[in-house]
N, C-alpha and C positions, 0 to 999 in steps of 0.2 A: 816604776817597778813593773806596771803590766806591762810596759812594750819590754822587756828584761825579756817574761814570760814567753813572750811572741814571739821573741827574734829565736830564744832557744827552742820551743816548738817546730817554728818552722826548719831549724837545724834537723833537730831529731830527724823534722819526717821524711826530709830530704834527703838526710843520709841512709834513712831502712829503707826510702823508694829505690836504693841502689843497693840495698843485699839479699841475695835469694833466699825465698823461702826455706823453713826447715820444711824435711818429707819425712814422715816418718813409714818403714817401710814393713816393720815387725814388733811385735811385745810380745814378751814370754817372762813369763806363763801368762796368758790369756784369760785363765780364772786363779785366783787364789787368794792368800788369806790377807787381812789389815794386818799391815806390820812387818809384813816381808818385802824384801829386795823384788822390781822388777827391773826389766832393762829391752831400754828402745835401741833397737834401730836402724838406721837411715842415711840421712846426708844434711848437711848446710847447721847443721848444730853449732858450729863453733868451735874452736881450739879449747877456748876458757868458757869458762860459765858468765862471769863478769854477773853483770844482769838480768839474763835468758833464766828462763824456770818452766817448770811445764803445771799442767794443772791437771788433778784429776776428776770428771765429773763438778766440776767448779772449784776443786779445793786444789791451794799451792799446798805442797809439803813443806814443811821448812828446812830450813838454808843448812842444817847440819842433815838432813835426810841423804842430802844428794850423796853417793858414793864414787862415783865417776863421772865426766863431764869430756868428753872428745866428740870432735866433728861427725863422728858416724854411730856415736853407741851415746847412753846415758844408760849408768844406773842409778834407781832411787828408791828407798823407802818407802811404801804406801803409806798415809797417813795411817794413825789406828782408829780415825774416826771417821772414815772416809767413807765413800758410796762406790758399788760401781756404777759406770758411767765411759764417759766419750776421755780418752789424753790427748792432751793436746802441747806441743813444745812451742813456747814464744822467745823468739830471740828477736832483737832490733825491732820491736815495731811488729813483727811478720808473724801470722799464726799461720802452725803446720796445719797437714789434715788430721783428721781426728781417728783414732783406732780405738774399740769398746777394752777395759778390764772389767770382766766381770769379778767380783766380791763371790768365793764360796759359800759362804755364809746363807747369802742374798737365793742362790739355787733351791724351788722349791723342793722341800721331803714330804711324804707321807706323815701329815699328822695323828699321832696316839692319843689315845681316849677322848675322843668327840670334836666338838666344837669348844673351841678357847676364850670366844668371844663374839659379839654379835656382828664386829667389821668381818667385811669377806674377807675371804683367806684363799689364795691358790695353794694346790698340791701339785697339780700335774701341767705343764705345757706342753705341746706338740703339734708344728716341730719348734723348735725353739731359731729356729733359724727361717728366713725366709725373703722376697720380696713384694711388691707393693701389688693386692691381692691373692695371698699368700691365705689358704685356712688353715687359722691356725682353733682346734682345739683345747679350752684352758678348763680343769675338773681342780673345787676345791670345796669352798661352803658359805652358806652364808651370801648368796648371791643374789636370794629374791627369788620366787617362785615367776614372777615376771621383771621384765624390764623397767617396764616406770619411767623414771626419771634418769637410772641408773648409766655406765657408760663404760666403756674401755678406752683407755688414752694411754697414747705412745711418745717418745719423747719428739721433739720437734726443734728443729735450732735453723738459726741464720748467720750470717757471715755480716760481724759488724766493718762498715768500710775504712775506721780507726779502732784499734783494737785499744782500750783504756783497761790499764792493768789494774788499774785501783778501782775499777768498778765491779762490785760481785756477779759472779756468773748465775744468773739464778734460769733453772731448767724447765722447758715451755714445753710443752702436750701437743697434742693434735689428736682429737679423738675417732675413732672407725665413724668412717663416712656413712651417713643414708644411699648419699647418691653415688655408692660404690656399693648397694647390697650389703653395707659391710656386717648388719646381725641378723646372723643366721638362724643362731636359736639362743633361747635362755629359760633355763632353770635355777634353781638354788645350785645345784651342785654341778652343772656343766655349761660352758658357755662358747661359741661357736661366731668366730667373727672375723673377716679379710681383712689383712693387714692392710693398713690405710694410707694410701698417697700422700706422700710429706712427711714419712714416719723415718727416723734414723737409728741407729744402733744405739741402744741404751735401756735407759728404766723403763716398763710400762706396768701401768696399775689398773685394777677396781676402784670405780668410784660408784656407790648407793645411796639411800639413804642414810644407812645403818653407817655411813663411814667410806673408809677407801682403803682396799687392801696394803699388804707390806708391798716396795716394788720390786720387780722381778725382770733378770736382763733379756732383751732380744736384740740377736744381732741380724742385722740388713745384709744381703747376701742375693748373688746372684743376679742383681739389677743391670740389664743392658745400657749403662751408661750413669750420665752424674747430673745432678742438677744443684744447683749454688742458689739463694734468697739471700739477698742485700739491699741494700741504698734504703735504710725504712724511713719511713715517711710515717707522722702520725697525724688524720686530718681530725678536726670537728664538724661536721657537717648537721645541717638543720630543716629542715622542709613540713607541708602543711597540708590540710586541707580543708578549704570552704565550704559549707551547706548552709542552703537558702530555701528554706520549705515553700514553695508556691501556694500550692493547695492540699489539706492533709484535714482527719478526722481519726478523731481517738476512735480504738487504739489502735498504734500505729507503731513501725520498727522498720528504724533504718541500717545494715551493715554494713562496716569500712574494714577494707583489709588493706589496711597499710604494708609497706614492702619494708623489710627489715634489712639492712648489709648482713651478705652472708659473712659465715667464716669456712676461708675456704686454706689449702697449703699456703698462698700468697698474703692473705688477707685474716688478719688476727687481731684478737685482743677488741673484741665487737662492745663497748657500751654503752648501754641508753644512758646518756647525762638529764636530761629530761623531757618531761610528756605533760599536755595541759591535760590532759584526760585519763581515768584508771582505763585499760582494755579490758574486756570481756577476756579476753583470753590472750595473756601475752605474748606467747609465741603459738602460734596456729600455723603449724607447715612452715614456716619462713616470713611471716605475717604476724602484725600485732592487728586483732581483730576487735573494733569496737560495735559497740553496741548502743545506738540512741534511741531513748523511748520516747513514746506519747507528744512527737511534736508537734507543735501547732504551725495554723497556717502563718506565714511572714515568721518565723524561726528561726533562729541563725546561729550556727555553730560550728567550730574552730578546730583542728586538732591541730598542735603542731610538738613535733618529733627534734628530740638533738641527740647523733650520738659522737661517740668519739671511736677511729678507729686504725689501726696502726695497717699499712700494706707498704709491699714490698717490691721489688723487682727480680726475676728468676729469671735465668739461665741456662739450656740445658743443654748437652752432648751427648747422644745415642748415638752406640755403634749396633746397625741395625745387622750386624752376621751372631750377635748376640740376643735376637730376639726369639723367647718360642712362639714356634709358628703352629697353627688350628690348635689351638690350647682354649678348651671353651670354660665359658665363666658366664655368671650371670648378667654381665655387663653385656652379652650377645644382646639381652631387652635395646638398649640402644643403638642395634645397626634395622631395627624395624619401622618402617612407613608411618608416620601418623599425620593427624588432619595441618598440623603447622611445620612439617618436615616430608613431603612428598616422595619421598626416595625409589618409590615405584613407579613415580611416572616414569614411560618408555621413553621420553626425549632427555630426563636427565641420565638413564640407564644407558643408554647405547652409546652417550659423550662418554659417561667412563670408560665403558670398555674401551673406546676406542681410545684414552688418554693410559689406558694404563696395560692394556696387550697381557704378556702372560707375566706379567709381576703380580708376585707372591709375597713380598715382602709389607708387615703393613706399615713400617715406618715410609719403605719408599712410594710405596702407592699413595702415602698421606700425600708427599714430599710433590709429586706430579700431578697430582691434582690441586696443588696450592700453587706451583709452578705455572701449571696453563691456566690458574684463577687469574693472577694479577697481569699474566702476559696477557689473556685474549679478551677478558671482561672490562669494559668499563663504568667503573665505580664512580658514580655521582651522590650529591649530597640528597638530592631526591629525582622521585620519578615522575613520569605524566601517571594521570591517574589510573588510564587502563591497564598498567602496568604495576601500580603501586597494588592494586589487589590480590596480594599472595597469600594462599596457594595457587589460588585460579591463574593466574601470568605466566605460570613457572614454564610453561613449554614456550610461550612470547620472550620470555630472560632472555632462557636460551636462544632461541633463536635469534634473537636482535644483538647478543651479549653486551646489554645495558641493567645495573643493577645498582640499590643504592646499601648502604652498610647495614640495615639491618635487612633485606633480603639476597646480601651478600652474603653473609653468616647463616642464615636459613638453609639458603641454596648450598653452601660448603657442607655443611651438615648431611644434606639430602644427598648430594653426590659423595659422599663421606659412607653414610649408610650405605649407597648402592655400591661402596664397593666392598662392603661388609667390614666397615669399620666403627666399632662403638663412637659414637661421636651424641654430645649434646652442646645446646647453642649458651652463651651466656649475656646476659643482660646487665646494664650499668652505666655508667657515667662517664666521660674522659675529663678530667681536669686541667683546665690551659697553664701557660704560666701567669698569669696575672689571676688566676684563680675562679676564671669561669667556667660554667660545664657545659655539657652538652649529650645528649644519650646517644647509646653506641652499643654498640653487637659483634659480638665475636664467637669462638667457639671454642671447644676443648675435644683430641680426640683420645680414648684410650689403649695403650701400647703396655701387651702383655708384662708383666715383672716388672714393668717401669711408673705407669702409671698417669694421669693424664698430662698431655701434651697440649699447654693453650696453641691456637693458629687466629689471628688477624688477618685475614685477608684486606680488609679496609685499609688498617694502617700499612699495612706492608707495599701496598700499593700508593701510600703514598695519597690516599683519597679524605683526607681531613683538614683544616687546617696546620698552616705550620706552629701557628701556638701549641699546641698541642703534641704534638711530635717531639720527641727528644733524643731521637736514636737518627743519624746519619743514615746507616746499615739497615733501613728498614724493613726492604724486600727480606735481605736474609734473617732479621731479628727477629720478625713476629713470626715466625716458623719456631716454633720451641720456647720463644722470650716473650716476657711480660715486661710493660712498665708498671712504677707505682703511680703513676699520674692519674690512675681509675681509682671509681670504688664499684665493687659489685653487688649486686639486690637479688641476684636470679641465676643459680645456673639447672639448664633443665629447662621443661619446662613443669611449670607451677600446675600442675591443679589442683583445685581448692572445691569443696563440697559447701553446698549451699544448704543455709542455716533452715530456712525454714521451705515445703514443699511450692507453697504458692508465690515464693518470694520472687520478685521481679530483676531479672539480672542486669547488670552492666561489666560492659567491658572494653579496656582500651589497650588499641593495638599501639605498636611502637612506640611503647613505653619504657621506663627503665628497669623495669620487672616482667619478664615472661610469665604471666599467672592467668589464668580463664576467667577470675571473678573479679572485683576491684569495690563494687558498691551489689548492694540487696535490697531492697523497697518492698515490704510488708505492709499486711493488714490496711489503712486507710491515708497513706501515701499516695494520694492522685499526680501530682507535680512538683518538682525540686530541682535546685539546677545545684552542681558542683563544680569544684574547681581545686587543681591536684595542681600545687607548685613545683618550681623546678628545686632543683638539690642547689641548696646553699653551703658553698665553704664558708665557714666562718672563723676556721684557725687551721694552721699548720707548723707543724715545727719538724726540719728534718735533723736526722741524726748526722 
């Protein structure tokens, strides 16, 4: 019976790998009520309906909704219990792209006589439309005279690479970034935040204490180009860290800032399965931050980390004649000089200019400076030592153009900045096929209305192992493309404030987290040695 199963699967998918996608090209009415007729469209629908159905916001109408069914139009029903959200038309296998129906309903109004309740409530959006760094104004109540814990989350989707119709569509967030600036301000009654990279047309809400507002549509608009999230991958990964008190006297305090996987557009669905130890502070900046007292001399203590966590692969297509150009934002902070991104030294400044003449574009400027990376640099797995000392080398890089992946990624960054483009470096993991890791460095740069742009120069060139590698295309793919074969701990870089004033610091470079701090030795800690494992996969399962 299961090979029945198999043989008709592989039919099915054989036969929709040979029929074009639906596109859908228009809906109208764009807003309106549950329960009225809409109608798409487009092309590749199909003559008959047969088994094709479209969904909205995750819900099928049912099979008497439908009113028409031809190759270029559908009309249907909205459910009366429906949301707005993303429609989407499935025929054979194939899903269209996605167009928003907003729900009238769902648009906020001006609320009468007070407060209705203690969950926030929006009244006003503006503008209701926008793209990725986009301020958007949202005035309602109920929001916390501060922030907190509190957050704004927009919807977020991926492109499964089999579409299973029997599986419910259930609708994923993505909340306004730190490392976009994304909150500007917050009050009870106003709240101020840039729309956040990986964000798509659909529902966004308030999440507080008190609860989580009603949700409320925004549509994407305006963005120079597309980007697609697939192939997911969901790992478990595990890792540790040893301490061995040499010499110590009460009272005494040691801190560990463990590195946490971010969540980032690609990288989702982050968590802890478990921890030998409570943290002092669970998440501290992107860190789980512990706290050991009173140890004694010969001591010996353990942490070890599991989490579970889903990432993706992205894809993206920018037409750079659709880019705005000197459009400033708070991300300018990321085209400035700092001690682990050098972008003012004169020897990395005067190579830009000279690689990039009077282009104005910052897609293409990204684009020639990634160009002449992989053509003129070469990228080794390490350096001699007088050279491994970055920042200090950075004029020797250049001049010798020998670098290794993570002051390949530094240096992109630096020359990145010098050519005034937001750019921050990222820190993480690459996963082989046989599922061992290895730490690695990349970056990401940011592109007005669009939002960031990962660049690999290491892989693109081709400078890692071939386990590791999964793209042919690799010069042109890691310009824009991510694989999921990473996990990421760090984008930015981390700085972390030290707990106490006399506290003695440690810190380690070319790690898998870009952070200042890593361990702290207080009060009568004379001597300890530590030891910081590498990242264990210990499950995977792809979709």
């Amino acid at each position: 019976m299961n090979k029945i199963y198999i043989i008709a699967g592989l039919a099915a998918l054989l036969f929709s790998c040979k029929a074009k996608s639906p596109v859908i090209e228009s809906i109208d009415p764009k807003i309106g009520r549950m329960g009225e007729i809409i109608t798409l469209r487009g092309v590749n629908f199909g003559t008959e309906q047969e088994e094709a159905y479209i969904t909205i916001a995750g819900t099928s109408p049912t099979r008497s909704s439908y009113h028409a069914w031809q190759d270029d139009h559908i009309m249907v029903r909205v459910p009366e219990s429906g949301e707005s959200g993303l429609v989407y038309v499935h025929v054979k296998g194939k899903k269209s792209n996605g167009v928003l129906f907003s729900n009238s309903a769902a648009v906020p109004r001006p609320v009468e006589g007070g407060d209705l309740g203690f969950e926030p409530g929006i009244i006003s959006v503006n503008p209701r439309t926008g793209a990725a760094g986009t301020l958007i104004t949202i005035t309602g109540n109920n929001f916390g005279s501060s922030r907190e814990n509190g957050g704004v989350f927009f919807t977020w989707e991926f492109e499964p690479s089999l579409y299973n119709p029997f599986a419910p569509d259930t609708v994923q967030f993505i909340e306004v970034s730190e490392t976009e600036f994304g909150y500007e301000y917050w009050s009870d009654r106003e709240i101020r935040i840039r729309l956040p990279d990986g964000a798509v047309s659909g529902n966004f809400e308030i999440r507080t204490s008190r609860g989580k507002s009603k949700p409320v549509v925004f549509d994407i608009s305006g963005r120079p180009g597309s980007r697609a999230f697939r192939d997911k991958r969901s790992y478990t990964i595990s890792y540790s860290v040893d301490i061995k008190i040499l010499e110590a006297t009460r009272p005494n305090t040691l801190y560990l800032w463990v590195p946490q996987p971010v969540t980032s557009p690609s990288q989702r669905n982050v968590n802890l399965i478990s921890t030998s130890g409570i943290p002092f502070i669970e998440n501290y900046r992107g860190t789980s931050l512990y706290k050991l007292d009173n140890l004694n001399t010969g001591a010996s203590s353990q942490i070890n980390l599991s989490y579970q966590v889903d990432v993706y692969s992205q894809e993206a297509a920018v037409n750079p004649q659709l880019i705005r150009l000197d459009e400033r934002s708070p991300l300018d902070a990321y085209t400035q000089s700092s001690p682990l991104i050098p972008s003012d030294n004169p020897r990395i400044k005067s190579q830009v200019d000279a690689i990039l003449g009077r282009e104005r574009n910052p897609y293409t400027r990204a684009r020639l400076i990634y160009e002449w990376f992989i053509r003129e640099m070469t990228i080794t797995e390490s350096l001699p030592q007088a050279q491994a000392n970055w920042p200090v080398s950075a004029t020797d890089i250049m001049e010798n153009k020998q670098t290794d992946t993570y002051t390949a990624a530094l240096l992109f960054c630096a020359m990145s900045r010098a050519a005034g483009l937001p750019s921050i470096p990222t820190a993480g993991v690459l996963i082989s096929r046989d599922q061992h890791t290895m730490r690695h460095y990349w970056a990401e740069i940011w592109i007005n209305g669009f939002g960031w742009l990962p660049v690999d120069p290491a892989m693109g060139a081709g400078a890692v192992g071939a386990d590791f590698i999964s793209r042919q295309n690799s010069a042109s793919f890691y310009f824009g493309g991510l694989d999921n074969m990473r996990i990421i701990f760090s984008r930015g870089e981390l700085s972390l404030s030290q707990m106490e004033t006399r506290g003695r610091l440690v810190s380690h470079s070319r790690s898998y987290s870009l952070q200042n701090i890593w361990e702290e030795a207080a009060g009568g800690i004379e001597s300890y040695s530590s030891l910081w494992g590498d990242i264990i996969i210990t499950g995977m399962y792809i979709q």
